[in-house]
N, C-alpha and C positions, 0 to 999 in steps of 0.2 A: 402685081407688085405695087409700093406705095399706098396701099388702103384700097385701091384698086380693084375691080372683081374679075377675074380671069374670063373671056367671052368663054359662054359656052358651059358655064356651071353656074349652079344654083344654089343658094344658101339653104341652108337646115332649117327644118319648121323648128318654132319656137315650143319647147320644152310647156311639159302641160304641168302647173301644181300636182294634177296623180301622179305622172310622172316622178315629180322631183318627190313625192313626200315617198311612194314607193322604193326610187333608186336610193332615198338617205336612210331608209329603214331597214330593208335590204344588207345596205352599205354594211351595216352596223351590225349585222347580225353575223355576219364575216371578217369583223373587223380585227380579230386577232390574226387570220391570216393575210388580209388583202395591205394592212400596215407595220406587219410584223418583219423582222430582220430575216434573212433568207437562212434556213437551214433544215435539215432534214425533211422535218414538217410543210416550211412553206418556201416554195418553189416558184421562180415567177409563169412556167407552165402552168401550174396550180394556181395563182392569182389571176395570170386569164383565163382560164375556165371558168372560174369561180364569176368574173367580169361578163362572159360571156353567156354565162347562164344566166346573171342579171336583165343584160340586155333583152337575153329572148325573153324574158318574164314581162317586162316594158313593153316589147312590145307585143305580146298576147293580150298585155290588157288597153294599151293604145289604139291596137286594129290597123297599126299604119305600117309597119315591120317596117322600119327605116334607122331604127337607132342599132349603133353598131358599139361592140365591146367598150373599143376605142373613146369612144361618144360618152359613155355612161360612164370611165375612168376618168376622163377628162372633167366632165361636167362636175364628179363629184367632188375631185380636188380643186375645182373653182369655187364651188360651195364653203369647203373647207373653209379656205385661203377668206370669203369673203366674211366668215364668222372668227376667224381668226384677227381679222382687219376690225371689225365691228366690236368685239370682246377689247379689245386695246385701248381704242379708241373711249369706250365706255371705262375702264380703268382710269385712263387720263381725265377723263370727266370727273372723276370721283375725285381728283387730287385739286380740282379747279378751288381754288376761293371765292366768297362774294355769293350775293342770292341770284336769282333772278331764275327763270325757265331752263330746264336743263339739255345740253346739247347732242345728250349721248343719242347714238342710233340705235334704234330699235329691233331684232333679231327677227328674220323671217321662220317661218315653223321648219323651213330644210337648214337654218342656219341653229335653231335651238336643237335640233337633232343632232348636227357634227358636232355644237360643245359638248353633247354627252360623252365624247370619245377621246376631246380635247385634254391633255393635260393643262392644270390650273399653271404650271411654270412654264409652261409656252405662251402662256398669257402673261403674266403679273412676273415673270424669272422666279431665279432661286431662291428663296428664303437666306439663305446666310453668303449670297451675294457672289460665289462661285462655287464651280461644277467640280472640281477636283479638293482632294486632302491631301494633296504634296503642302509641305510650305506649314502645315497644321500638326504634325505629329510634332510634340518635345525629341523624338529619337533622331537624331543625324542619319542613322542607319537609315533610315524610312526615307532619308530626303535624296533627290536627284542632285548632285552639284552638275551646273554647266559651266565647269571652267578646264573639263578635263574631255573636250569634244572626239577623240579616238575612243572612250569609256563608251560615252554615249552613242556614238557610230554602232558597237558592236553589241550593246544595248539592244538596239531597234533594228540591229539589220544584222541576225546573229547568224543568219542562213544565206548571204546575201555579200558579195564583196562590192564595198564602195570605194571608189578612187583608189585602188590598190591595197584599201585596207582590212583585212581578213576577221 
């Protein structure tokens, strides 16, 4: 607890370049189902299989058998997360004014590998500055009013009674 190491455990070897460039290539080549929305097709049983056949692939070519499903899901959305951070970041740079040397950081080859898979508006957002067309249609018909909150109750909870209303 606190940063702390628990007596009596060990920390994990540090993750080798083959490693990471294998697990993000890998990654990617399952990438419709390992980040896909759950339905017929993809199944979180099926996402860890799929994790777990990574692992043992890692570690066939490691020779240390110690990385676990778990290990290799985790690592890779830290990867993600860490190309995601860096791609932003490098965005902002581009908006900077003024000369001089530039700040942006630099993508490591498992972080150039997650952008392939990256949508460009999870980086830079929407293009036309929001996610929904309520509020954009000329039709009234089209629009939601919230000024009539029973409507809207039975709207979104048509199968469902809330606070006594059916």
């Amino acid at each position: 607890e606190n940063g702390k190491r628990v007596e009596g455990t060990t920390r994990a070897r540090n993750w080798t370049s083959t490693e990471i460039s294998l697990l993000m290539k890998e990654a990617g080549n399952h990438f419709k189902v390992l980040k896909g929305r759950h339905g017929p097709g993809v199944t979180n049983q099926k996402k860890e299989l799929i994790w777990k056949l990574l692992a043992t692939r890692i570690n066939t070519v490691n020779g240390h058998n110690d990385r676990t499903w778990d290990q290799c899901r985790r690592k890779h959305q830290d990867l993600e997360s860490s190309a995601r951070t860096k791609a932003r970041a490098q965005e902002a740079e581009k908006k900077r004014t003024g000369g001089g040397k530039s700040r942006a950081p630099v993508f490591t080859e498992a972080e150039e590998i997650a952008m392939a898979h990256i949508p460009d508006s999870v980086i830079r957002g929407l293009d036309c500055g929001f996610d929904s067309n309520i509020g954009q249609s000329e039709s009234r018909d089209s629009q939601i009013s919230f000024d009539r909150p029973a409507e809207i109750t039975r709207l979104f909870f048509a199968d469902e009674t809330v606070n006594g209303v059916a």
